[in-house]
N, C-alpha and C positions, 0 to 999 in steps of 0.2 A: 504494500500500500504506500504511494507519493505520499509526500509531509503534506502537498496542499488536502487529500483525501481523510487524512490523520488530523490536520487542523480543521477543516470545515466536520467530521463527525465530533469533533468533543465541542463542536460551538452548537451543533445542530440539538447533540444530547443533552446539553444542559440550559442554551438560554430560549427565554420561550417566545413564540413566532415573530410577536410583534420585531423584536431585538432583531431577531434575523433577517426580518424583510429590510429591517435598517443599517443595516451592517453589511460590508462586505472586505472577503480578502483576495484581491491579486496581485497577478504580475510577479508571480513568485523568480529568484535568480538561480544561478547554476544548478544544478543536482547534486545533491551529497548529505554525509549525515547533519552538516552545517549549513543547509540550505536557507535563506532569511526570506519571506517575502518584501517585496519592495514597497506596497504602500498597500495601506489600511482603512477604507472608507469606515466612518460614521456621521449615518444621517438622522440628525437629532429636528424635532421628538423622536424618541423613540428608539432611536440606537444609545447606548452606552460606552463609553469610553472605559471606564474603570472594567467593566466587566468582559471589553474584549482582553484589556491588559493583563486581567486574572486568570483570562479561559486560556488567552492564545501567544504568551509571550514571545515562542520563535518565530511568528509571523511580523513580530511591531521590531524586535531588538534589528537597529541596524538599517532598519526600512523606516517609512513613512506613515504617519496615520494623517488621514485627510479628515478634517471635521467641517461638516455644513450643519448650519441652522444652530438653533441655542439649546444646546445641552445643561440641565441644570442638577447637577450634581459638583460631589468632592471627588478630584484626584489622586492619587499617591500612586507616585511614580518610582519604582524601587531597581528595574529594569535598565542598562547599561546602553548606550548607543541608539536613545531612539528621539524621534521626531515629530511633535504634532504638528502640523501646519493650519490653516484657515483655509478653508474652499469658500463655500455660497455663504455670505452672514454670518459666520463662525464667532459661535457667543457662548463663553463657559460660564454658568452662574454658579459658582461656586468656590472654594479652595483647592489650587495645583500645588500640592507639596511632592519634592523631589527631595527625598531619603536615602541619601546615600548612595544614587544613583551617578553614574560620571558619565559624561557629554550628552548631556540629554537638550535637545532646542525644543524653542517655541519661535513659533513665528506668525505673523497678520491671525492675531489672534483677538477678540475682544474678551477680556476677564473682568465679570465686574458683580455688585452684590453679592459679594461672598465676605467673609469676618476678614481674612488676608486673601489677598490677591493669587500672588504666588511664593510660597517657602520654599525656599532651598537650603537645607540643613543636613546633618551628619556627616561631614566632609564630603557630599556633594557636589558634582559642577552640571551648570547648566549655561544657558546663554536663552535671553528673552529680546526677539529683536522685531522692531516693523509691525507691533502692538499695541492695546489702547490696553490699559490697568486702569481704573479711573471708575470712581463709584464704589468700590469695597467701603464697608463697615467699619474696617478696623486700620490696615497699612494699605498700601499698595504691593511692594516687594519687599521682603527679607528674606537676608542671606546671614547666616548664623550657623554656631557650632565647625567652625574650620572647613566650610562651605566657601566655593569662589560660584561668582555669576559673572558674564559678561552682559550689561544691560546695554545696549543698543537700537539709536534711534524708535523710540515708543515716546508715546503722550503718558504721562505717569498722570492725573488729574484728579479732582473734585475728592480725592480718600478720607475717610474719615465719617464716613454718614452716620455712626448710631450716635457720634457727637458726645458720649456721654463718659468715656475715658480718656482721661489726659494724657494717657500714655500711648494714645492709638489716635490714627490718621495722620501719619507719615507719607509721603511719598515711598522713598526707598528708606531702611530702615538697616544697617551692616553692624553687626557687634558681636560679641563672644568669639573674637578671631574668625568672623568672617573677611573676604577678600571681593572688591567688587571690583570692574571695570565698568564705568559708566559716563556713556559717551554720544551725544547728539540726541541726546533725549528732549523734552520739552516736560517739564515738571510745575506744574503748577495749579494754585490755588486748592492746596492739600489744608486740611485740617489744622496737622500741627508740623514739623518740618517738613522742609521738601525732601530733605535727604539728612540722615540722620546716624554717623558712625561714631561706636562706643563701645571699650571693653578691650582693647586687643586690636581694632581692624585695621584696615589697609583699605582705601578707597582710589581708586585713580580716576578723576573725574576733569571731562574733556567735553566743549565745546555745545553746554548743555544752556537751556534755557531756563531759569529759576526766578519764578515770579510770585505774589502776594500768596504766601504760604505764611501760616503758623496764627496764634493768638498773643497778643501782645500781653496780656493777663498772665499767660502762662512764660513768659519769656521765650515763645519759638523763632525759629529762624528760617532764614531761607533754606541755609546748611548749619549743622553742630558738629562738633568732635571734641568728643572729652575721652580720657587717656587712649589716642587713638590719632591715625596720620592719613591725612589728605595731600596729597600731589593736584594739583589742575591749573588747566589751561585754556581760553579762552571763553570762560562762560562767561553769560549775561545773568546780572542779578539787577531784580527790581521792584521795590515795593512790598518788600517780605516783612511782616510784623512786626516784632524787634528791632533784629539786624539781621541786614544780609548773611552775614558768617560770625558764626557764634565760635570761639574757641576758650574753653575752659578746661580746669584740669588736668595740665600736660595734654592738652589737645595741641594736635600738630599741623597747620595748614599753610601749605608752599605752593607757590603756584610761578608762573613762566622761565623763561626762555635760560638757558644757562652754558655755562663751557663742560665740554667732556675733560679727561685728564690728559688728552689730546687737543685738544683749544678747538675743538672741531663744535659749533652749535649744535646741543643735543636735541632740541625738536625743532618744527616748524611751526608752531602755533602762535596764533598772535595773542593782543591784548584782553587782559579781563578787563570786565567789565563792572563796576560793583556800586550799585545806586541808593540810596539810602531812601526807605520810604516817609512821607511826609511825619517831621515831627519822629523819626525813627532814630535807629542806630546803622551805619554803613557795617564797620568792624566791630565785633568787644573781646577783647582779652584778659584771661586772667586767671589767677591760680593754678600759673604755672603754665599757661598757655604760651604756646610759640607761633607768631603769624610770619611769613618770609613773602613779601610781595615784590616779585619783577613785574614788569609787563603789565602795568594795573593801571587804570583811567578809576580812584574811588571821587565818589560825590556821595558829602555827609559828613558825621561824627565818626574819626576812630575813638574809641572810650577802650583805657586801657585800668582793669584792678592791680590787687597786686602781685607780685613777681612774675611778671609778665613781660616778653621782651615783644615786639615787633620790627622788622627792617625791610625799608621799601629802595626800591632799584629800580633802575629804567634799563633800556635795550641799551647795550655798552658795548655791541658787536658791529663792527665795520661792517658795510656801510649805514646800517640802523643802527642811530642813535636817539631814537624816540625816547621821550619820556616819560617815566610812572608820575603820574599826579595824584596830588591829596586835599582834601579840605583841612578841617579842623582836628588836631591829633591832641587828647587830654589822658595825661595819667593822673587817676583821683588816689590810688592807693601810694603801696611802698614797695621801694623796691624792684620799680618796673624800670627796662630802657628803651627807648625810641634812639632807632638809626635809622638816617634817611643818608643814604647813598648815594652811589654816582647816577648821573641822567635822575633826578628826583625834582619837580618842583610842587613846592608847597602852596594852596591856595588860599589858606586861612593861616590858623594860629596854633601855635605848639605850645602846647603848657603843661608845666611838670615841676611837681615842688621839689626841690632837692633838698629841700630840712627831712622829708620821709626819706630817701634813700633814691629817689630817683635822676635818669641819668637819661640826656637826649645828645648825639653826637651826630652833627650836620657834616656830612665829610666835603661833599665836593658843590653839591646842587644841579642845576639843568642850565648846560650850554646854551646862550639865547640863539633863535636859527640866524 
């Protein structure tokens, strides 16, 4: 008996008619006892997802599952090498967790009314690209427990709808050593941050769009990171509650353009962007927070607590010599230092009491053109 024979009897035996007229498997690949099929229809109502991945794993591992229409159930995805895609109006109402599963994609998928969106936990990896997340209950994405994700170009939006926990309606949400890449997405008007790493993680965050997220009640941000490290490059921030970028805690956040240990410019991205919303905060540091800004256009307050350092830099690479600019930079606490670097011009006012302990060092300033 063919595996495709062997896979459509234990689908035939165990799920009942409706599932089957909804469901289908072909296009199966070579012959052997490792034969995968290529791709996986469910057409919902009425097909299940979860229950083909229960009944028929060597048909999805490796291959494709196509989902049309709105499927409303939870996922758990535990299976190694597979792929959902979106066909006709591909709508999952529910929670996609991926347990420990490694290289699992999503793609042109809509997830949404579900408590989380999609988790990716147990060491983990997945990749969510070319998707809407937008409308959950609770976050959008998390990636947790030494879980990596590559989030890619998706609308991460509106998260947060039961409203009624402050710990939930996040955009993206990375902690407990998770690892995120997160790159061209468009993040906005989430509950409580747009994006939120803590605990251990590693974010690399690239050329995202990060708008009116968080409550100002609650101190959210556009981005947070508390004992935990952000890389990025050319995002746009505007309008987010608080502040654009919240760094507390030994929170680590570094963003543009730099020299290899070959003098060679290690990326090509350009300026952030970072706008303070009316009556807001642009940056806030503190408690050991570390901000490293090249490559930065900020408009607003930076507000620094205490022992907290910041250093702002502009493009210092031939033949760009653009400048990082800043508005108003205030250390309220102790023990905090402001460096403003080469290519740096200041638009406002530096203030820093140094009877606390604090220190600002103006090195060179911005070449007039």
């Amino acid at each position: 008996m063919s595996i495709v024979d062997k896979i459509a009897m234990n689908i035939r035996s165990t799920i009942a008619a409706p599932l089957l007229a909804a469901s289908m498997v072909v296009g199966l690949g070579l012959p052997g006892a490792n034969t995968l099929a290529q791709v996986v229809v469910v057409n919902c109502p009425g097909g299940s997802i979860q229950a083909l991945l229960d009944l028929a794993p060597p048909a999805i591992k490796g291959g494709t599952m196509t989902i049309n229409g709105t499927c409303t159930e939870d996922v758990l995805v535990t299976l190694d090498n597979a792929t959902f895609a979106g066909g006709v109006a591909a709508v999952i109402r529910g929670t996609i967790t991926v347990d420990g599963a490694r290289r699992v994609v999503f793609q042109n998928l809509s997830v949404t009314g579900a408590g989380n969106g999609v988790v990716v936990t147990g060491n983990g990896t997945a990749t969510v690209r070319d998707s809407i997340i937008g409308r959950n209950n609770d976050n959008g994405i998390v990636v947790k427990d030494g879980a990596q994700a590559d989030i890619l170009n998706n609308q991460i939006v509106q998260n947060g709808q039961s409203g009624s926990d402050p710990d939930q309606g996040e955009g993206i949400s990375v902690y407990d050593g998770g690892n995120a890449r997160v790159v061209g997405n468009t993040i906005n008007d989430n509950l409580s941050f747009g994006v939120d790493v803590y605990n251990g993680a590693v974010v690399r965050l690239e050329s995202n769009t990060i708008m009116r997220n968080g409550r100002i009640a609650l101190y959210e941000s556009g981005v947070g990171v508390y004992r935990a490290r952000i890389k990025a490059y050319g995002n746009v921030y505007q309008d987010n509650a608080y502040a654009a970028i919240d760094a507390y805690n030994d929170g680590n956040y570094r963003t543009g353009r730099g020299l290899n240990e070959a003098g060679v410019v290690d990326n090509p991205f350009g300026f952030e962007t970072i706008t303070a919303g009316t009556g807001q905060l642009a940056v806030t540091i503190g408690r050991g927070g570390f901000v490293d800004l090249r490559q930065v256009t900020v408009q607003g307050l930076i507000e620094m607590g205490s022992d907290s350092l910041l250093h702002v830099r502009g493009d210092h690479v031939e033949p760009n010599t653009q400048c990082s600019e800043v508005d108003d930079v205030t250390a309220f606490g102790v023990n905090s230092t402001i460096q403003l670097g080469s290519h740096t011009r200041v638009n406002g006012v530096v203030t820093a009491d140094a009877t606390q302990g604090n220190r600002v060092a103006f090195l060179s300033g911005c070449p007039l053109p």
